[in-house]
C-alpha positions as CSV (number, residue, x, y, z in Angstrom):
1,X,-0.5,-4.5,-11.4
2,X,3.1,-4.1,-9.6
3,X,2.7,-4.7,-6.0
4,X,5.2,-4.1,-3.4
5,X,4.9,-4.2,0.4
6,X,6.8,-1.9,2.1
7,X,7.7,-2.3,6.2
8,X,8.5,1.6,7.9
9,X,10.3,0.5,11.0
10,X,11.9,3.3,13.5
11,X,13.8,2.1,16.1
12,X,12.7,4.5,18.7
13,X,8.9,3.9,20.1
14,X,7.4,6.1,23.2
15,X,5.2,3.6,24.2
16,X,8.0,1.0,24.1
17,X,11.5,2.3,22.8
18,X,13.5,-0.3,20.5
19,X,10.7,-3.0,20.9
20,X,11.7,-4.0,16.6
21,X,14.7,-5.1,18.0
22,X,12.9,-7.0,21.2
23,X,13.7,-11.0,20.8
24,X,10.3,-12.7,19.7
25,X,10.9,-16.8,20.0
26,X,14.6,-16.5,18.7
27,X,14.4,-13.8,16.2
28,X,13.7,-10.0,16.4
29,X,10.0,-8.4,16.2
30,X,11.2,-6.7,12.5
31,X,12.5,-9.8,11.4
32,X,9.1,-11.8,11.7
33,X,7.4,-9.4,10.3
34,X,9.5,-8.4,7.2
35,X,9.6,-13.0,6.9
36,X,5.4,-13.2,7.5
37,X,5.2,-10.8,5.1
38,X,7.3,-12.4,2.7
39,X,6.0,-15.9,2.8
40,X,2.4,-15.0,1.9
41,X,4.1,-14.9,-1.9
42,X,1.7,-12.0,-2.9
43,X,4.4,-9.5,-3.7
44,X,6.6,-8.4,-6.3
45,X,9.0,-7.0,-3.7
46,X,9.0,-6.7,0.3
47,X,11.2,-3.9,1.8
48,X,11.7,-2.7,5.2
49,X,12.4,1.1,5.0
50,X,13.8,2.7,8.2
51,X,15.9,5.2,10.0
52,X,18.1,2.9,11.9
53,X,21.5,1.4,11.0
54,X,20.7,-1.3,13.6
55,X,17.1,-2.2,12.5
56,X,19.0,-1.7,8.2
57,X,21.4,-4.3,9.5
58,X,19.3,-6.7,11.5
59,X,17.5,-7.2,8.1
60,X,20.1,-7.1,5.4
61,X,22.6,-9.7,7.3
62,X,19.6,-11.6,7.5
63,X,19.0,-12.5,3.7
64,X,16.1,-9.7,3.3
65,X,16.2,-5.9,1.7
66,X,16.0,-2.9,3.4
67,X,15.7,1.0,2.4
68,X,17.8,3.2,4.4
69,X,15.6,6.9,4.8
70,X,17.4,10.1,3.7
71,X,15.1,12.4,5.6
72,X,13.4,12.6,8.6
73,X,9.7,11.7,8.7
74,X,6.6,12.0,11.1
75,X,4.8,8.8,9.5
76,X,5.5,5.4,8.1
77,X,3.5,6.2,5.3
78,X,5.9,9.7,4.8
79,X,9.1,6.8,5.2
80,X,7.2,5.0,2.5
81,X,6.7,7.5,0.1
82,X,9.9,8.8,0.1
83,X,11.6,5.0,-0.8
84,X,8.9,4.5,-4.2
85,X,8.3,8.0,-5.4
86,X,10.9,6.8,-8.2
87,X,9.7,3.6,-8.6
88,X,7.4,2.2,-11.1
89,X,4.5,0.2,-9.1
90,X,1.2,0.7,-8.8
91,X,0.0,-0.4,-5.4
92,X,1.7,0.1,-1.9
93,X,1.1,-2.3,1.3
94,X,2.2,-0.8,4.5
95,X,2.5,-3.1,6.9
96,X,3.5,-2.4,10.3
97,X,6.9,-3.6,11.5
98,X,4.9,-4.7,14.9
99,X,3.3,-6.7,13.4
100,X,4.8,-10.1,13.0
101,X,1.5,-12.1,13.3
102,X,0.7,-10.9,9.4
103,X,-0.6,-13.8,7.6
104,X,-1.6,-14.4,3.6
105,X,-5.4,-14.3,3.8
106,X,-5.9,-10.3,5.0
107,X,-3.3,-9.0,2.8
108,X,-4.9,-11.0,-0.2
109,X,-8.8,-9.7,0.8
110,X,-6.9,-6.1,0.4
111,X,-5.4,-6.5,-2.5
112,X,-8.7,-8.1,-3.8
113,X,-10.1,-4.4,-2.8
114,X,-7.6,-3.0,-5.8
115,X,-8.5,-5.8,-8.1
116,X,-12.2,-5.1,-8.5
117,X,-12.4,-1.8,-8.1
118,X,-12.9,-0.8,-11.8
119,X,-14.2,2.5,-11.3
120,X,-10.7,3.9,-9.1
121,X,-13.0,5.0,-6.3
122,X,-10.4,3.4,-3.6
123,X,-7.6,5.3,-2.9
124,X,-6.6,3.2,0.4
125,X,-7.6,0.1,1.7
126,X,-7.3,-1.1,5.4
127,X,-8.0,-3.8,8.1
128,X,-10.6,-3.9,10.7
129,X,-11.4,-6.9,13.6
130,X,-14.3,-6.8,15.5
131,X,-14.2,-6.4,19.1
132,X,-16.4,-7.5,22.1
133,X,-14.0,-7.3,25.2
134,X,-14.5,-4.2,26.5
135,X,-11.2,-3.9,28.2
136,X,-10.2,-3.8,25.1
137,X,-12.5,-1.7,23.1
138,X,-11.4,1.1,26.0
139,X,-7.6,0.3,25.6
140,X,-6.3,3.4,23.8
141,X,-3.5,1.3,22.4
142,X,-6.4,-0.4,20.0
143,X,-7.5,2.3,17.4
144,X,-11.3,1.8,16.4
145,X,-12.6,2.4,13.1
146,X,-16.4,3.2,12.1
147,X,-17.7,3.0,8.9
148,X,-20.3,4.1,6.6
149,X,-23.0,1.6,4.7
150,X,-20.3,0.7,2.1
151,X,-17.7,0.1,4.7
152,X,-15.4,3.5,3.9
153,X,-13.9,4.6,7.0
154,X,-15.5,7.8,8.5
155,X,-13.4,8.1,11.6
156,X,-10.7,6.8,13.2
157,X,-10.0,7.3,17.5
158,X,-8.3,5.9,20.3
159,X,-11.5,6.5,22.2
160,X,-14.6,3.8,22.1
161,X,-16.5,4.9,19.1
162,X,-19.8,4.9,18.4
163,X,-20.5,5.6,21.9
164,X,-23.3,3.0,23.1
165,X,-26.6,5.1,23.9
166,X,-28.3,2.3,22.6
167,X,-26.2,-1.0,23.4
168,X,-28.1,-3.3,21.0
169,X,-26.7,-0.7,18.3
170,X,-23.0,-0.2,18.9
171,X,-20.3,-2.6,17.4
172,X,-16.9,-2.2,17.8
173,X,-14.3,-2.4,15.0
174,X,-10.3,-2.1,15.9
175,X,-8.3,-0.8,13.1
176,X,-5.1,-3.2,12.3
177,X,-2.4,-1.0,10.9
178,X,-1.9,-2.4,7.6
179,X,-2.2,-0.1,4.6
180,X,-2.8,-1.0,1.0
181,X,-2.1,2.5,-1.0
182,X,-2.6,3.9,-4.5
183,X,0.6,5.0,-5.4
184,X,-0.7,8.2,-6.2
185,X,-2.9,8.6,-3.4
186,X,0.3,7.7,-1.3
187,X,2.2,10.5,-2.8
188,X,-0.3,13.0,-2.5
189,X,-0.7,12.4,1.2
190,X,2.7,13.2,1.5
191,X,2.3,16.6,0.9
192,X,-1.1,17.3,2.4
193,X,-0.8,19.3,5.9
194,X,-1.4,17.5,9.0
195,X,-4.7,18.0,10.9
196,X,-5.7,19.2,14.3
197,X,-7.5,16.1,14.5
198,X,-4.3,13.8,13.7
199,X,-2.4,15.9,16.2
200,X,-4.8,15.3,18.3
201,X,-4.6,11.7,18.5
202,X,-1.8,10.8,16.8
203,X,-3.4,9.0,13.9
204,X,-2.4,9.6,10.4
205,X,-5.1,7.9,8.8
206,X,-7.5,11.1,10.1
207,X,-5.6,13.0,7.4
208,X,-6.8,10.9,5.3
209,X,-10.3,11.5,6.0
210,X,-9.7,15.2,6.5
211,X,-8.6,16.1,3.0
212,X,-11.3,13.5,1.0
213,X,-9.6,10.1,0.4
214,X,-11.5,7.4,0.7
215,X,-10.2,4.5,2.5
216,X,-11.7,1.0,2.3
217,X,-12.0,-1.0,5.3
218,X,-12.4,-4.9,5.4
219,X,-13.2,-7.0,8.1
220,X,-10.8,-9.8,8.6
221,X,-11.5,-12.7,11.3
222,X,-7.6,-13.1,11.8
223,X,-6.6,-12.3,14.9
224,X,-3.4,-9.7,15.1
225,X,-1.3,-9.4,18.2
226,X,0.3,-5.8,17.2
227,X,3.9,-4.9,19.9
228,X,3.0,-2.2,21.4
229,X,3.8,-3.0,25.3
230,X,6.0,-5.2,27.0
231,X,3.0,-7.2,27.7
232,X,2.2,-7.9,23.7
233,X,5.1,-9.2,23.9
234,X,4.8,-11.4,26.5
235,X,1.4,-12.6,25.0
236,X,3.3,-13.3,21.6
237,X,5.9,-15.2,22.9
238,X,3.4,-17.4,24.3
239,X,2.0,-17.8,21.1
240,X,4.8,-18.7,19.8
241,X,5.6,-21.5,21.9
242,X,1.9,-23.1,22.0
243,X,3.0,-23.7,17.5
């Protein structure tokens, strides 16, 4: 198998406009993530694809390959497609250019997903982390994830799901926004409409769900400080210096 990882990164964010480009212990947000993702050595090729000539630049004059996009897009996983449609590979990683905490271990246990899946009942596989704070699990910022018996994704919300009736029942999963795609499943997203429900929320991964692919979820104990606010920021700078 031919595995790439590819890095969507627009410069423009409403919660947090240019945060990419934001300094994270010396060096910008994109450019720990695109170098987390290429030291865990478990791909062919690692590419950050974007719209920006600052965010094109800040990773080119830094040793690293980028994508330029031709079109506009309304997903990273539309950016993707449209930089491998001409490629011959066979599985996808998106990984999120906020996230420069990516380590080896999760990306492996999702490409371990591809791997012994015989059958080709996987189209997508995905992160989850369980969480117990419940500042947290009501954060809309932290997308939650259930899951049937054979952990496939069944919904995906910025609100606290399941909703905890019963307490002793409900367990909390937040969804970490790294993607490992078929390459066909990939493309065909591309062209599927968006939902009401993904408008809704602003969640790709429901049109996933809404038009039958079946995406994987496994649980990883690594913990992932995503850039979403100026205060993620603050908390990963502190991480940072406590290495």
């Amino acid at each position: 198998m031919k595995i790439i990882a590819m890095i969507p990164a627009r410069y423009e964010a409403s919660r947090f406009p240019g945060k990419l480009m934001k300094d994270l212990a010396g060096k910008s947000v994109i450019l720990r993530t695109y170098e987390a993702t290429k030291q865990s050595n478990l791909f062919d090729e690692v590419y950050v694809v974007t719209d920006s000539d600052i965010i094109y630049k800040e990773i080119v004059s830094n040793g690293g390959k980028a994508i330029k996009s031709i079109e506009e897009h309304e997903s990273g996983s539309d950016r993707i497609a449209e930089a491998v449609k001409d490629l011959d590979i066979d599985i996808i990683v998106n990984v999120q250019g906020d996230e420069p905490f990516t380590k080896k271990t999760p990306l492996k246990n999702l490409l371990d997903v591809f791997k012994n899946d015989l059958e080709k009942d996987v189209d997508i596989a995905s992160l989850k982390i369980k969480m117990d704070d419940l500042e947290e699990i009501n954060n809309p910022n932290n997308v939650k994830v259930v899951t049937d018996e054979h952990n496939f994704a069944m919904y995906f919300s910025r609100s606290p799901i399941p909703y905890p009736r019963d307490e002793k029942y409900a367990e909390y999963f937040k969804h970490i926004g790294i993607y490992a795609f078929r390459k066909e499943a990939l493309l065909k997203f591309t062209k599927l409409p968006m939902t009401k429900l993904e408008a809704a929320e602003k969640l790709e991964n429901l049109r996933f769900l809404a038009h039958g692919l079946k995406v994987k979820m496994v649980e990883t104990k690594e913990i992932a400080i995503g850039i979403d606010t100026p205060e993620d920021l603050e908390k990963a700078n502190a991480v940072f210096k406590i290495k």
